[in-house]
C-alpha positions in Angstrom: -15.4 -93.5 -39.6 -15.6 -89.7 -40.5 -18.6 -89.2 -43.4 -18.7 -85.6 -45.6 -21.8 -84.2 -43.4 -18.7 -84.3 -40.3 -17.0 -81.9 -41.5 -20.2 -79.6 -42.8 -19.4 -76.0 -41.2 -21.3 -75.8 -37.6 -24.4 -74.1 -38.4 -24.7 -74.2 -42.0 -28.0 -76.2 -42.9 -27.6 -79.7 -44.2 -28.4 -80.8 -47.9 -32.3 -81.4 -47.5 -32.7 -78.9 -45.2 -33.6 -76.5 -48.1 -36.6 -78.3 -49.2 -37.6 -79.0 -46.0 -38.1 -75.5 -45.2 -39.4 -75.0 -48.9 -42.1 -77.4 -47.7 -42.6 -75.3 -44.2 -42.8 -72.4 -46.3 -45.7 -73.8 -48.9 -47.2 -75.3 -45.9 -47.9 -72.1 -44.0 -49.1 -69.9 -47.3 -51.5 -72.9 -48.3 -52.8 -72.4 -44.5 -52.8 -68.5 -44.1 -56.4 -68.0 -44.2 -57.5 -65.7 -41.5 -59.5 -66.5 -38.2 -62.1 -64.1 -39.9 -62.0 -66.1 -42.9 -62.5 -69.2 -41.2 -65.3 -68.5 -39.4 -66.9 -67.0 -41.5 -69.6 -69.4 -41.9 -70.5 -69.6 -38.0 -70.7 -65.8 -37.5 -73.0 -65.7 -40.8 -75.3 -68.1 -39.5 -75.3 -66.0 -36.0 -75.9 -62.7 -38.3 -79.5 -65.1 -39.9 -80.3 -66.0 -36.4 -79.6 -69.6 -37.0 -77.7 -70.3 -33.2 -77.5 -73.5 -33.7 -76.0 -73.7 -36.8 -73.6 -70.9 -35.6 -72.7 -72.9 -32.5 -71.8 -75.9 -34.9 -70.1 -74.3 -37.3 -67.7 -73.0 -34.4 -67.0 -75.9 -32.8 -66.0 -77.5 -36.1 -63.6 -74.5 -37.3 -62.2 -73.2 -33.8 -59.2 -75.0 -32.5 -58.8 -72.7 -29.7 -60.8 -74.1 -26.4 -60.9 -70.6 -25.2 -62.4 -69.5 -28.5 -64.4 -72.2 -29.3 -66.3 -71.8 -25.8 -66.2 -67.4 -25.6 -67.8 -67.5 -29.2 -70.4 -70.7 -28.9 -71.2 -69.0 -25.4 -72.2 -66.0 -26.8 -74.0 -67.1 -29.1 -76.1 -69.5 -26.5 -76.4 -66.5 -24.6 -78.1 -64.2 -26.8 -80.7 -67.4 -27.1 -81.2 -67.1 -23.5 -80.1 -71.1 -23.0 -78.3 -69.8 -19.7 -76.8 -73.4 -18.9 -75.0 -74.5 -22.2 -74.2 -70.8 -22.6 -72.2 -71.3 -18.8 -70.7 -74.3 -19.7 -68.9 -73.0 -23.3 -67.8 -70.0 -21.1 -66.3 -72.1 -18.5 -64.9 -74.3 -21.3 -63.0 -70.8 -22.0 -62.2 -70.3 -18.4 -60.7 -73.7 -18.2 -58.2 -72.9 -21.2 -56.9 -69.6 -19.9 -57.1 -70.7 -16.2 -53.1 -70.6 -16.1 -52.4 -67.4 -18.0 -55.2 -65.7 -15.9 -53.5 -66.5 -12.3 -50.2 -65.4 -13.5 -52.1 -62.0 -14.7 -53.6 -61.3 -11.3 -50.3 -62.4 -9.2 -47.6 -60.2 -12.1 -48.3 -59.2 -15.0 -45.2 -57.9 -15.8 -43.9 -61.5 -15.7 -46.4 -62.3 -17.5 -45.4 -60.4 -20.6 -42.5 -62.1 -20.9 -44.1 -65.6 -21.0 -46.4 -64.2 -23.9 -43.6 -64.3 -26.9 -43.4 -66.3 -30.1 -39.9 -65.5 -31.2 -39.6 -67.9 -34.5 -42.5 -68.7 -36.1 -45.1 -66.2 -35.4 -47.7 -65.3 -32.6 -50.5 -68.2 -34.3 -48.8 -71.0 -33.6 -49.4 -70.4 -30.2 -52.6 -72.0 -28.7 -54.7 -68.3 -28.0 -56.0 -67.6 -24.4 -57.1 -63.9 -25.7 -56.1 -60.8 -24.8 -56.3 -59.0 -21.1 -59.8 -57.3 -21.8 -61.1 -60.8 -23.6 -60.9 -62.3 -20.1 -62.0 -59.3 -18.4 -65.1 -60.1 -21.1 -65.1 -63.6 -20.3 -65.9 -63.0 -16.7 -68.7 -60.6 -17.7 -70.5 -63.0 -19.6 -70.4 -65.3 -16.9 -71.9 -63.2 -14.6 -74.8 -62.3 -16.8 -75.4 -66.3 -17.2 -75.6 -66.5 -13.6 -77.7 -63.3 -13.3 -80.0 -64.9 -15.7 -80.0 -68.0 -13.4 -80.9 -66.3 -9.9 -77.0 -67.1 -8.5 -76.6 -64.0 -7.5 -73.6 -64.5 -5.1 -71.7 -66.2 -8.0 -72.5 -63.0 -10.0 -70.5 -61.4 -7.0 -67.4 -63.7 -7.6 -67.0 -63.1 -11.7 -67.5 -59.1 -11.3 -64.7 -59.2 -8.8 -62.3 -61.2 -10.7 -63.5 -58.9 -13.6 -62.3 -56.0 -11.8 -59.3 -57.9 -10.6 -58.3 -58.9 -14.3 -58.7 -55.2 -15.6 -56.7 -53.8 -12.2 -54.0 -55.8 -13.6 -54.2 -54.7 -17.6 -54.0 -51.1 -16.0 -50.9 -51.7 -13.6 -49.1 -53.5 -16.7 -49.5 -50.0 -19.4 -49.3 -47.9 -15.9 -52.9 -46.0 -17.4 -56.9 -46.4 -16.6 -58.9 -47.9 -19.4 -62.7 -46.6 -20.0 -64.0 -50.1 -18.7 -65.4 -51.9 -16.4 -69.1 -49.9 -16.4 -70.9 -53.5 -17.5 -69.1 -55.3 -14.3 -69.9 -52.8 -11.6 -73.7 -52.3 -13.6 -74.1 -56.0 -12.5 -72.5 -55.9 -9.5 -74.5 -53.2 -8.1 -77.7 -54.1 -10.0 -77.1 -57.4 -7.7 -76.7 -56.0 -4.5 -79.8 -54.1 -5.1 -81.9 -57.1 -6.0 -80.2 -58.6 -2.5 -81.0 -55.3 -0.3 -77.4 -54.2 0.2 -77.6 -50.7 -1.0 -74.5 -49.3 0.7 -72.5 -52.1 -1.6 -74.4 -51.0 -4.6 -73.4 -47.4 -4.2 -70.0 -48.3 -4.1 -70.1 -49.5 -7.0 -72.3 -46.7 -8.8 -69.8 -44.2 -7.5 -66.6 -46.6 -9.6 -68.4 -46.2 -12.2 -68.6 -42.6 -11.7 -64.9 -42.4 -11.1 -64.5 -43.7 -14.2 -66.3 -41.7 -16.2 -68.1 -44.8 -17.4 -72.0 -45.4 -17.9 -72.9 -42.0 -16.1 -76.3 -42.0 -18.0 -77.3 -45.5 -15.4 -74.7 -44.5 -12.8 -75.5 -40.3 -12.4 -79.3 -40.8 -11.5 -78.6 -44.4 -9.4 -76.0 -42.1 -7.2 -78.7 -39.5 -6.5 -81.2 -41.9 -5.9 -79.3 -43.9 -3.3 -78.4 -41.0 -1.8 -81.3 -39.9 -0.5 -82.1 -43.9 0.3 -79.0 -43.9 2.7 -79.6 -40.3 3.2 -76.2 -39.4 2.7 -76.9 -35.7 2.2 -73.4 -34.6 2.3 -73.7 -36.1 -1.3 -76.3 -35.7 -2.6 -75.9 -31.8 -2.7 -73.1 -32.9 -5.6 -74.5 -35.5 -7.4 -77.9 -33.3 -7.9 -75.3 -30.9 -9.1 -73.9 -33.0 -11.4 -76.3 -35.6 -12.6 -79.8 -33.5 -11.7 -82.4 -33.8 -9.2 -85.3 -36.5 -9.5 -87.9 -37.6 -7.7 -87.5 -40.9 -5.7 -89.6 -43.7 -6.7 -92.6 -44.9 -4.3 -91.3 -47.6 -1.8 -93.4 -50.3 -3.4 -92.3 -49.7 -7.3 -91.2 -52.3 -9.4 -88.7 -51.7 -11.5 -87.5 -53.2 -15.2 -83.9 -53.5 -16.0 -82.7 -53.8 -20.0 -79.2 -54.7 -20.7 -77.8 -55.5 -24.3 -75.0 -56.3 -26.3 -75.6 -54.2 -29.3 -73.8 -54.9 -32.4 -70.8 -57.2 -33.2 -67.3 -56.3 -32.3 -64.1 -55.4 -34.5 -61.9 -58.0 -36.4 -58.8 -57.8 -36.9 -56.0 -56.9 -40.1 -52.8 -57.5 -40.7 -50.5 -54.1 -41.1 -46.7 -54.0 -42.0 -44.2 -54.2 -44.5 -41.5 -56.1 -46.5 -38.3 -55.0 -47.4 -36.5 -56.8 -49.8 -32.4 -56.6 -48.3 -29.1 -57.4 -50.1 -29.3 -60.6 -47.4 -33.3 -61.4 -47.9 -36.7 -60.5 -47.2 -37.5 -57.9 -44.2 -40.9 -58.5 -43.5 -42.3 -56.5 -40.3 -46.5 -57.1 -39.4 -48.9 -56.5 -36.6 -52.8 -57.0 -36.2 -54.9 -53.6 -36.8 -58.7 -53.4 -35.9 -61.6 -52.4 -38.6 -64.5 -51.6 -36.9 -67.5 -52.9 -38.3 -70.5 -51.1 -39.8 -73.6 -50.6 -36.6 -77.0 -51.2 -37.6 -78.6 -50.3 -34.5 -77.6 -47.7 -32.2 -79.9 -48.3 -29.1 -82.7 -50.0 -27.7 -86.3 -48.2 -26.8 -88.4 -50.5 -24.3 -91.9 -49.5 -24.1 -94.7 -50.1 -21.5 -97.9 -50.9 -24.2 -100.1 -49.7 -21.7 -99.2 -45.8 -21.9 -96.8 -46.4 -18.9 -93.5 -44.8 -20.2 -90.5 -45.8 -22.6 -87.2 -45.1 -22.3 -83.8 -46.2 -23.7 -80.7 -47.9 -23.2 -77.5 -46.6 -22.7 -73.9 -47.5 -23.5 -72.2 -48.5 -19.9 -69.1 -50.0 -22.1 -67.8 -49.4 -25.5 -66.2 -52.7 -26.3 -64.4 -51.6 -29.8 -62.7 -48.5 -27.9 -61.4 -50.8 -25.3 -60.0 -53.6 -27.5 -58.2 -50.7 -29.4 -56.1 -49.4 -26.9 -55.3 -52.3 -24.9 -54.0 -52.8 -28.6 -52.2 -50.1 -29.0 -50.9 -50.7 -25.2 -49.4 -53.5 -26.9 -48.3 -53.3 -30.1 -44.7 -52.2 -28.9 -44.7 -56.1 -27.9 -46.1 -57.4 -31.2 -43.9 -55.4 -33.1 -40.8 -56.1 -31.4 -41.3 -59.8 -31.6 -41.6 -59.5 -35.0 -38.8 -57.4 -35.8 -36.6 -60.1 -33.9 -38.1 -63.0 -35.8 -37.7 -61.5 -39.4 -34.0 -60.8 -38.7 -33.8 -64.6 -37.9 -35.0 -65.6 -40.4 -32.5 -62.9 -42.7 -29.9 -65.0 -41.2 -31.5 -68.4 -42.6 -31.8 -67.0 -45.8 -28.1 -66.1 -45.8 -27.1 -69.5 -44.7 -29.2 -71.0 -47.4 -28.0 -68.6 -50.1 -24.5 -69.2 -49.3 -25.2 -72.9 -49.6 -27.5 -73.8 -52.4 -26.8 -69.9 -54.4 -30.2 -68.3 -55.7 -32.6 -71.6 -55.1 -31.3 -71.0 -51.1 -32.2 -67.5 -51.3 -35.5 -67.9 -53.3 -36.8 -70.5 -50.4 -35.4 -68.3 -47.5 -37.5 -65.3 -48.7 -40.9 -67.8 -49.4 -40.3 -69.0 -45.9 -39.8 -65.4 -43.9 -42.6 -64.7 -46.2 -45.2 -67.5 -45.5 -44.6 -67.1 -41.6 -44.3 -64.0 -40.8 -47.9 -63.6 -39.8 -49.7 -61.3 -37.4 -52.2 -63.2 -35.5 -55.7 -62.0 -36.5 -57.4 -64.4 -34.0 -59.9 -62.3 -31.8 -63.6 -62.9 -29.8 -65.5 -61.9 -32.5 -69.6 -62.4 -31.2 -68.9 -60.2 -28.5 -70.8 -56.8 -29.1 -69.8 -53.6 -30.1 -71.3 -51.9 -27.1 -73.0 -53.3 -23.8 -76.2 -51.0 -23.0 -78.3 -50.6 -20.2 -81.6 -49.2 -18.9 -83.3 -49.1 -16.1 -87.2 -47.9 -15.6 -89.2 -47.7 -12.4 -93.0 -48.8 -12.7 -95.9 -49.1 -11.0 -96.7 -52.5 -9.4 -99.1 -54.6 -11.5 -99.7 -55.7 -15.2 -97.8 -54.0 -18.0 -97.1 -55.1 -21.5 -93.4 -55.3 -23.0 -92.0 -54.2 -26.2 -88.5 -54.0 -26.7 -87.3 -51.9 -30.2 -84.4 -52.0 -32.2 -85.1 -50.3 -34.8 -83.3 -52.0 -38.2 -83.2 -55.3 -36.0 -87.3 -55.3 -35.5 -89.5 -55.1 -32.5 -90.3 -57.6 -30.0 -93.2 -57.8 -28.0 -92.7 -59.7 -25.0 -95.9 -60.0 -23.5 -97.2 -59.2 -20.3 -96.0 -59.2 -17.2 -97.5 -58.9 -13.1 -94.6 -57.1 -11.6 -95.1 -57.3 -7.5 -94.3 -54.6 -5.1 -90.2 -54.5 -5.3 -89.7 -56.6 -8.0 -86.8 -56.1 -10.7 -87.8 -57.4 -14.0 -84.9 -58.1 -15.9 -84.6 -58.3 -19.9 -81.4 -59.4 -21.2 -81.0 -58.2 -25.0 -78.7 -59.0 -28.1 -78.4 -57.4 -31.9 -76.4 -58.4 -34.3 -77.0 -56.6 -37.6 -80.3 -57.5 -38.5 -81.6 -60.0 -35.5 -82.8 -59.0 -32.0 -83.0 -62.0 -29.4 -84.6 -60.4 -26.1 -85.3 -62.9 -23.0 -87.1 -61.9 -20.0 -85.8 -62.9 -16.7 -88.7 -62.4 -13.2 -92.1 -61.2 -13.2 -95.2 -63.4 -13.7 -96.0 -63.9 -17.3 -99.9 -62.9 -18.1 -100.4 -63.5 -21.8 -97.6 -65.2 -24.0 -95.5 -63.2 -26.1 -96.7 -63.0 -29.4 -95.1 -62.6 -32.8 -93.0 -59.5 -33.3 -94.5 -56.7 -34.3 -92.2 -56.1 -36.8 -89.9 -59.0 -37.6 -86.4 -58.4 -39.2 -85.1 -59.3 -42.3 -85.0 -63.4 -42.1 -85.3 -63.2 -38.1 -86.3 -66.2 -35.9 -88.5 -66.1 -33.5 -86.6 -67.2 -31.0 -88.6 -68.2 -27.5 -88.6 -66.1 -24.7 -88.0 -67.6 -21.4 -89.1 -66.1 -18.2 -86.8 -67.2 -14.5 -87.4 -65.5 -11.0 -85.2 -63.5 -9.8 -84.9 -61.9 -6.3 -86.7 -58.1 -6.1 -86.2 -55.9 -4.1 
């Protein structure tokens, strides 16, 4: 037996099918608030100093394991609580695992796996972008830094460099990154003795025309360790002559995240068409507004200062592996709003004006450029590096808008590499201090922020020298 719904023209929607994508349609604009939006709360809280009510707040909002665990992980990190901040990073590892092998084996076949052709790019579980997992392995590496594992600081820089290797070969250009990665790397092999490893690694950063401030003076003072005088004549040239440090200096080492990274907008256009709604979009980034735009550490006792300097500017990075890929993001979107003209047609010729007006609502509603993005990372990672005297010296770390922190005080042993690992985020400064032997506690700062926490500092041994 035949019914009337047999002999309904192939293709053509069926009677409910109108409301049904009505109901789509509604659905998706009463759910288009952005990922910026939505976590707004949990960065807020990270912006008071409040970590764990940041860390909460984005495990109850982010349904994204690789999200949930990059921004949590940050978060624990500035706080120096090195383990939990380890495990929400490998949470994030875990989710992106599959997308991350495919990167380092093809990338190119790994574009293609990346599209979203109906809907739109968020209803896609998100495993970030290229340099967000280049990012992810960064913050890894400072955990286990921060923990004394230096050869598994080896392993993340590496696949670092391997992931970034990859974004490069994909958009066939060299990116301005990868100063943080070979900082630690060849920060590490110094710490383990292996000096000919960390120059390798300076002169990449060189290459790149990254973090010259650390890398320049590093170069020349290698140089005349290895006594590679054929050289040293160049980098002197280049970067200035110095004096080399005493054999039995100590040495302190500040690196910081300073600031908080981009977010992202939506940017397009609709076109209303004899046969429906054109609607074109893809994700722009506003950078946000810096309070702070280094660090000063100073020795209380009259020993020296100096400041940090940036070894990776994280906002310029995201912004043109953007652009790199907006060709991609656009296109997708072009193909899906013409699929969706075609509903709208179908539904226009079969339920007149109603079809059309729910066609238009629906290309409307989900045609959305996906605004997710890892959004506790900082705006720039900074380093400094200070040779000392062996012996007592007292710590303050300044931040200017953000406050001061005195540390305490610190016996730093012949060789010894004193490592502080700092954060800002608008008005806060968390500082931990990693090695040397602690002499007096570290007292209230000097000159608190704005609502700041005293946060504790925790002191770990590290290797010296």
């Amino acid at each position: 037996m035949h019914t009337e719904a047999d002999h309904r023209p192939q293709g053509r929607p069926s009677p409910g099918l109108a409301t049904r994508i009505a109901g789509l349609g509604l659905l998706a604009l009463a759910s288009c608030a952005t990922y910026a939006e939505n976590t707004e709360a949990a960065l807020g809280a990270f912006q008071r100093g409040d970590v764990d009510g940041s860390v909460n707040a984005y495990r109850d909002v982010v349904d994204s394991n690789f999200l949930r665990g990059a921004e949590t992980g940050t978060v624990l990190l500035a706080a120096g609580r090195w383990t939990e901040a380890r495990a929400e990073f490998e949470r994030a590892q875990r989710a992106v695992n599959d997308i991350e092998q495919q990167a380092l084996i093809s990338a190119e076949d790994l574009t293609e796996s990346l599209g979203s052709w109906f809907w739109n790019d968020t209803v896609q579980t998100y495993q970030g972008e290229g340099f967000e997992r280049v990012y992810l392995h960064m913050s890894l590496a400072l955990t286990y830094l921060a923990e004394g594992k230096l050869q598994d600081v080896f392993v993340e820089t590496r696949l670092a460099n391997a992931l970034l290797e990859s974004e490069e070969g994909l958009y066939e250009k060299e990116y301005k990154a990868g100063g943080l990665g070979h900082f630690i790397s060849a920060l590490t092999y110094e710490l383990m003795g292996e000096y000919d490893e960390a120059y390798i690694d300076y002169k990449r950063m060189a290459a790149k025309g990254v973090g010259m401030d650390i890398a320049g003076p590093a170069l020349v003072r290698i140089a005349k360790k290895l006594h590679r005088d054929d050289e040293l004549q160049d980098f002197e040239a280049r970067f200035g002559a110095s004096e080399s440090p005493p054999a039995d200096a100590a040495s302190i080492v500040v690196i910081a995240g300073v600031g908080l990274a981009p977010y992202k907008k939506e940017k397009g256009f609709a076109v209303e068409s004899l046969d429906g709604l054109i609607k074109v979009v893809a994700p722009t980034l506003q950078r946000r507004g810096q309070s702070v735009g280094n660090l000063r550490l100073v020795l209380k006792d009259g020993a020296g200062s100096l400041r940090t300097a940036v070894v990776e500017e994280v906002f310029d990075v995201a912004e043109e592996n953007l652009n790199d890929r907006i060709v991609l993001v656009t296109a997708k979107s072009v193909a899906r709003t013409f699929a969706k003209r075609e509903l709208t047609k179908q539904l226009e010729d079969d339920h007149g004006i109603l079809g059309r007006l729910v066609g238009d609502v629906f290309s409307s509603a989900t045609e959305r450029a996906d605004l997710r993005f890892w959004q506790t990372l900082p705006d720039t990672y900074q380093a400094a590096r200070m040779f000392v005297d062996p012996g007592e010296h007292g710590l303050e770390l300044q931040a200017g808008p953000a406050g001061t922190a005195s540390l305490g005080r610190f016996q730093l042993e012949p060789g010894e590499t004193l490592v502080i690992l700092a954060r800002t985020v608008d008005y806060q400064l968390f500082a931990n201090v990693i090695g040397g032997t602690p002499v007096a506690p570290a007292p209230t700062p000097i000159s608190p922020a704005p609502n700041a926490t005293n946060d504790p500092v925790e002191s770990m041994p590290i290797l010296g020298d």
